[in-house]
C-alpha positions, 0 to 999 in steps of 0.5 A: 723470910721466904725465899721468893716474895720477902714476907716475914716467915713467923710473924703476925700470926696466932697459929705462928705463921705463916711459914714456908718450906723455903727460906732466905735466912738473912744474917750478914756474912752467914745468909744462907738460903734454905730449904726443908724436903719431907719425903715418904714411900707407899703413899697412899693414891687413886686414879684422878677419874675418881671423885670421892663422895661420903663413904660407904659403910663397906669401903669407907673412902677406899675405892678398889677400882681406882686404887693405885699400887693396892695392897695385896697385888699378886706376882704373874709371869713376865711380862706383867711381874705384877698384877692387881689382886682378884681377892685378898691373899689372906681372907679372900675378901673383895679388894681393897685389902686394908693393912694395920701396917702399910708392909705391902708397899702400897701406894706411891712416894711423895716429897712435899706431897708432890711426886713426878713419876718417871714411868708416867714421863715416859708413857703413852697414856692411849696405849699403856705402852712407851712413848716413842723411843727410836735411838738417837732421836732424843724421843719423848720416851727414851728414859735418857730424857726422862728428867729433862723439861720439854713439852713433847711428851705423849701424855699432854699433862707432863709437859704443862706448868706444875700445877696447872692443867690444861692451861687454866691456873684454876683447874689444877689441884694446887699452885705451882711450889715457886716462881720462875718455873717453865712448861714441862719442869717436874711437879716436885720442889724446885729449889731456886737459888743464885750462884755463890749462895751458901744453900741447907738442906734439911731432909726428913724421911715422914713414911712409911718403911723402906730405908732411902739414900739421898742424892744431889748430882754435883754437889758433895757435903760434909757427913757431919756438918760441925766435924771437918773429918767427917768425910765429903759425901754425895749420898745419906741413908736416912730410914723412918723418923730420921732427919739430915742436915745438908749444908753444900756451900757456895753453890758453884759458878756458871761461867756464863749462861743464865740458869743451870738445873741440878737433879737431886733424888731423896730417894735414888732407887730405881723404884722410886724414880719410877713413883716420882721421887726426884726435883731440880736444884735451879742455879741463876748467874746474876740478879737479871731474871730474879729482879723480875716480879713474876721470877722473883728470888731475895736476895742474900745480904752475902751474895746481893749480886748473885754470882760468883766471880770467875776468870776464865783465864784459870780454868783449862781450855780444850776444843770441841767438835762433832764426829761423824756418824760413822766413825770415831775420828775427830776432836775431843768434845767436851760437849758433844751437843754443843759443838759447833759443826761449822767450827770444830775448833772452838775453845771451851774452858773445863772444869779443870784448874790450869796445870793440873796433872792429866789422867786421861780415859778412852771407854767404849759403851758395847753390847754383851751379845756382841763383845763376849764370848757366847754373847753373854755375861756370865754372873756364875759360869756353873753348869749347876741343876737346880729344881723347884720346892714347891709348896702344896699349900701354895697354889699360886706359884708363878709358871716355871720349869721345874728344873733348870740349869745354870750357867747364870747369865745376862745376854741383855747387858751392856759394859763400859770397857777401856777402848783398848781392850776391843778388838775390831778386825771383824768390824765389830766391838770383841773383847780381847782374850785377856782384857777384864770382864767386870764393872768400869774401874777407873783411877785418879789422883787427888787435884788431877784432872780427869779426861773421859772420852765416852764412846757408844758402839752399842747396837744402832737399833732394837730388834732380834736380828744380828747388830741389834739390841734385843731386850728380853723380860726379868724379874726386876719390876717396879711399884705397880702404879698403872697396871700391866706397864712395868720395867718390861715394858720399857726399852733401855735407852741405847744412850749412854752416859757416865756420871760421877760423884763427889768430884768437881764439874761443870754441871752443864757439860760434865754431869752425864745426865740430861736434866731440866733446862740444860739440855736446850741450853746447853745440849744433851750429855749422852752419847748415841750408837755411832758418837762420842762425848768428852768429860772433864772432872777435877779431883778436888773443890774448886772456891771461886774468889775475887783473887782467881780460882782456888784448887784444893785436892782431895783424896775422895776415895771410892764414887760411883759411875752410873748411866743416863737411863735412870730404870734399866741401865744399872739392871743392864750393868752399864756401872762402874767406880771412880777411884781418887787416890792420895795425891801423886800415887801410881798403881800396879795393875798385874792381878788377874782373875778367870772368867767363864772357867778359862784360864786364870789369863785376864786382867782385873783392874778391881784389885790394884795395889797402890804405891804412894809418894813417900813409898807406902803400898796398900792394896785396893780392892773394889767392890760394885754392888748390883741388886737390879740384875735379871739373870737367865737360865741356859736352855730355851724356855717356852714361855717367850723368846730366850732362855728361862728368866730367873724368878726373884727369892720368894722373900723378895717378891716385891718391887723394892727387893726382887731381881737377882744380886751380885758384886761385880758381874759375879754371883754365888747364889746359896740356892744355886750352891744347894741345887733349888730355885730361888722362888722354892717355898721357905717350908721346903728350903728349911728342911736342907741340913747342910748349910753349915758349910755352904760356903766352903770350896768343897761344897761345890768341888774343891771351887773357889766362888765365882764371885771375887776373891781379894788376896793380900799378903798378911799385915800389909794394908788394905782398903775396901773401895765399895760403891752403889751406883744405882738399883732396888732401894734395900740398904746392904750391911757390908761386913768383912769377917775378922776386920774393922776399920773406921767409920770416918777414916778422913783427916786433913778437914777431910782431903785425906784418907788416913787415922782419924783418931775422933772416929769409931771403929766398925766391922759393919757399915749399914745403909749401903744402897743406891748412890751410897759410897764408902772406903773401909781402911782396914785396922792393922791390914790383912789378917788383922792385928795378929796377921793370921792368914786364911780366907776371910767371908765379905759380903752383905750381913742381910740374909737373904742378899747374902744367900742371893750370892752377895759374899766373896772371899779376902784371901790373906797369905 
């Protein structure tokens, strides 16, 4: 029956109707609610001034002006990245140029017909520019709050009911989707459900090209609903015409509180949280609101009474407080925004079962252009020339120099680093000689509890000055929905946050993002310039009974990190991994790895070898992809403040494939190794004959790749801990040259890592993009069944990533 008003669905009806994308399927003990999300990419949209009327017969319904993404858009210099087209690239027609096939990525995306775009959320529709953003205020267009539901956003249409404008019911195109819903919610699906319901997902992907990785924040299910081994996950690459069932379970307990909001995104890119693919997950404590008419929700013959019985008696209890602006002295706070000034030493519980083992984190948020030499970061630290092939027969090549020189670097970035490794005697964040220059790796064991206190000592204020934060322009761009307003137009917020995935939370306190209602209720979960916040996550599930709570470890693997800002802070390589090992494990962190041609005298925490309790080893490598990065030249570039931007591939021009690529602060781009630019023209590049042995270290002097080279001492085993967190939608296929290893390699109805005999063995894992996952257990260890030594290729399968400088070397000695 439907969710909300109780009708029978199917019944009564010559058509079969009615039907509904929400269900409450009653059978007994097996109630569970349901809810079916249809997204695609490059829908097809005008601007709401145009009113169509009977077609031409030129432009049949199609209206150029008012198109929004149209075909045939043509890449500029920064700032714009992109602008509408003048004339079609092929016939030099009148725009619109029509497409037999959508390969253009026109358009805009949608989930239910519905979409909420980000970019709008933050706009100022009167000056097409960023609504206003100053650090620490919490502003209206400060991307930290993007997904949040408030009424103060600039454009006056975001903060009404979905589905109404301008106050009248009447004056909107559709209805509100549901019930229950409040001024400022997003127009996409709301997904209503009570506390300790069972909830099915079924997601399908109707259009048009692009592959999509799915995720809901806080919650985990099984890769294969039937098969307990399949492995927990909280992403699902889906691409055109597939289907996924998501069965998540009892949805979690509040403890207390009415409502809690959960973000889920069908498509987690970068690009289409710009165009609108994202919704909330609305969780009630109890029958008290959804008993009323206007709110109302059906109950499940299973859970009548809405929650889950809870004792807090079982959960860990810390205290809570608020720092001083100026320093880092004070409680931990495991909510900063909900603490009690007045009473710092209010208790709250976490979501921690009592007596579990402690790992306990400290991380400081710092800007590279204060915490690294030559305040930078080096993604390849050559000095290498490189020059532009042009095409004569392509005269519309953006403005470039002609010839540029490396090193390749970022000075905007902004690190998760452990506390430790920060010297302050100058009175600002410096990284130490020897700390690790590479994305957050952290460790835990399956069933601790994970202790994060997050520390931003980011600059306190934008702007070009010394202990600023100063954002200038790449090439990472966005789908052009409203012209000449794009990721260069957009400040990343100076908020950070950390959001993990799999493990077990409290989604009011835990989850690292700002989003729906929770803020209001509950207070924000990122920290500005000059605070600090305290995270607590268990390594496991977490069954609410009438007996008490019941804690089950498990050994997740790799999860991703991720920050507040939704568009730039992956660009800004503010990413990192959470690793959750065998239970009781202990981990030696000795490997070093150089940076910026020092000595080989830092840390790397990306390599570990791993000692398990019955006295096994494996060594552990981790493995962040990046694909959103703007990179930089050296020297000035004349073309605005800064060095030279370094152009996208001219095969990855579009918003769902440019910017530059790397694995963990590194990269070794083929066309840096060969000495031409990325945008030289494909007729030009096919003329280089040597790409035979590009990838040995001769090539380039007798060098190893700047990117990570992984050792192991041959037969010992290995695992490849690989992780997504956030960037351009285009899924990676990672191999590793002369290995397999299972696709499911889950035991134990998936609470171990180990031999899963049921599992097929693969030496390629596809669908690798934003929020994917995976851990790939090498069959035989290093260097195979034979143990043959030598250096083994890994990277991404793709061509074009992997000449981007996607791959790296496993060392087997």
């Amino acid at each position: 029956m439907h969710n909300e008003s109780g009708v029978q669905l199917s019944s009564g009806r010559d058509d079969g109707g009615p039907t509904s994308w929400q269900a409450a399927i009653r059978n007994g003990s097996n109630s569970y609610r349901e809810f079916l999300l249809e997204f695609g990419d490059f829908q097809h949209a005008y601007e709401p001034e145009w009113d169509p009327v009977c077609p031409t017969e030129a432009l049949g319904f199609a209206n150029p002006t008012f198109a929004i993404n149209p075909p045939g858009r043509k890449s500029t210099v920064p700032h714009h990245i992109f602008e509408k087209p003048e004339a079609c690239p092929i016939s030099g027609a009148r725009p619109p140029c029509p497409e037999a096939v959508s390969a253009d990525d026109p358009g805009l995306t949608v989930v239910n017909y519905r979409n909420e775009p980000v970019g709008m959320r933050v706009r100022n529709p009167g000056t097409n520019q960023q609504a206003l953003n100053r650090p620490g205020f919490e502003d209206p267009g400060d991307l930290s709050f993007a997904y949040q539901t408030r009424t103060d956003r600039e454009d006056p249409d975001y903060n009404l009911f979905p589905g109404i404008k301008a106050g009248v019911p009447s004056a909107g195109p559709y209805p509100p989707l549901t019930r229950g819903l409040t001024q400022g919610d997003p127009y996409t699906p709301v997904l209503r459900v009570q506390e300790g319901d069972d909830v099915k997902v079924r997601v399908l992907v109707g259009a048009h090209e692009e592959e999509h990785n799915f995720t809901m924040h806080g919650l985990k299910w099984l890769l294969e609903p039937a098969n307990s081994n399949s492995g927990y996950r909280n992403s699902q690459n889906m691409g055109i015409s597939e289907f996924f069932d998501l069965e998540v379970g009892h949805m979690p307990g509040l403890q207390a509180g009415q409502t809690a909001d959960f973000l889920y995104k069908p498509s987690a890119a970068v690009e289409w949280q710009w165009t609108g693919l994202w919704g909330l997950v609305r969780l009630y404590r109890g029958r008290t609101q959804t008993e009323l008419e206007a709110d109302r929700l059906e109950a499940l013959p299973n859970n009548p009474q809405g929650l889950e019985p809870v004792d807090e008696e079982d959960y860990e209890v810390s205290t809570r407080g608020k720092t001083s602006p100026s320093t880092f002295d004070g409680v931990l706070v495991p909510n900063k925004a909900i603490a009690t000034p007045t009473d710092p030493t209010q208790t709250v519980a976490v979501a921690c079962p009592r007596g579990a083992p402690r790992q306990t984190y400290d991380i400081t948020a710092v800007a590279a252009s204060e915490a690294l030499p030559d305040g930078t970061l080096y993604y390849n630290w050559r000095d290498t020339v490189v020059q532009r092939l042009d095409d004569p027969d392509d005269p519309d090549l953006p403005p470039s120099s002609a010839v540029n020189q490396g090193p390749l670097h970022d000075p905007t970035a902004m690190l998760f680093v452990e506390t430790a490794d920060l010297d302050y005697s100058s009175g600002r964040p410096v990284l130490r000689p020897d700390a690790p220059v590479e994305p957050l790796v952290l460790r835990a064991n399956a069933g601790d509890c994970i202790e994060v206190t997050l520390r931003n000592d980011l600059p306190a204020s934008y702007g070009s000055g010394v202990g600023q934060y100063q954002e200038l322009d790449g090439w990472s761009g966005v789908p052009m929905i409203i012209e000449h307003f794009n990721s260069n137009d957009v400040t990343p917020s100076l908020d950070v946050s950390l959001h993990p995935q799999l493990v077990f939370y409290d989604i009011r306190q835990g989850d690292g993002s700002n989003v729906g209602l929770n803020p209001a209720q509950y207070g924000k979960q990122s920290v500005s310039p000059g605070e600090m916040v305290t995270y607590f996550w268990y390594a496991g599930h977490i069954e609410t009974t009438s007996l008490g709570i019941v804690a089950t470890p498990i050994e997740f693997g790799a999860i991703g990190l991720s920050s507040s800002d939704p568009i730039q802070h992956t660009n800004k390589a503010a990413v990192g991994a959470l690793i959750i090992e065998p239970e009781g494990s202990s981990w030696d962190l000795t490997d070093t790895a150089n940076y910026n041609d020092e000595p080989e005298n830092r840390r790397t925490r990306a390599s570990a070898t791993i000692r398990t309790p019955g006295g096994g080893l494996f060594r552990e490598f981790a493995l962040v992809f990046q694909n959103d990065i703007n990179l930089r030249y050296s020297g000035e570039w004349s073309g605005a403040g800064g060095t030279e931007p370094v152009m996208s591939m001219k095969v990855n021009e579009d918003a769902t494939e440019n910017a530059q690529k790397a694995f963990n602060y590194r990269t070794e781009p083929i066309w840096f190794r060969h000495g031409y630019k990325p945008e030289s023209a494909p007729t030009r590049t096919r003329e280089i004959t040597d790409f035979d042995d590009v990838f040995t270290n001769a090539f380039i002097g007798n060098r190893d790749p700047v990117t990570p080279v992984f050792t192991a001492d041959a037969g010992v085993p290995a695992r490849f801990r690989v992780v997504h967190p956030g960037g351009h939608t285009q899924a990676h296929v990672f191999n590793v040259h002369g290995h397999v290893w299972e696709q499911t390699p889950y035991i134990d109805d998936s609470h171990e890592i180990g031999d899963n005999p049921t599992s097929p063995w693969v030496g390629a894992r596809y669908g690798h993009g934003p929020s994917n996952h995976f851990d790939a257990v090498l069959k035989h260890g290093a260097g195979g069944a034979y143990r043959v030594t030598g250096d083994y290729l890994y990277g991404d399968y793709v061509p074009w990533y992997l000449v981007n400088g996607m791959w790296g070397i496993l060392r087997v000695e």
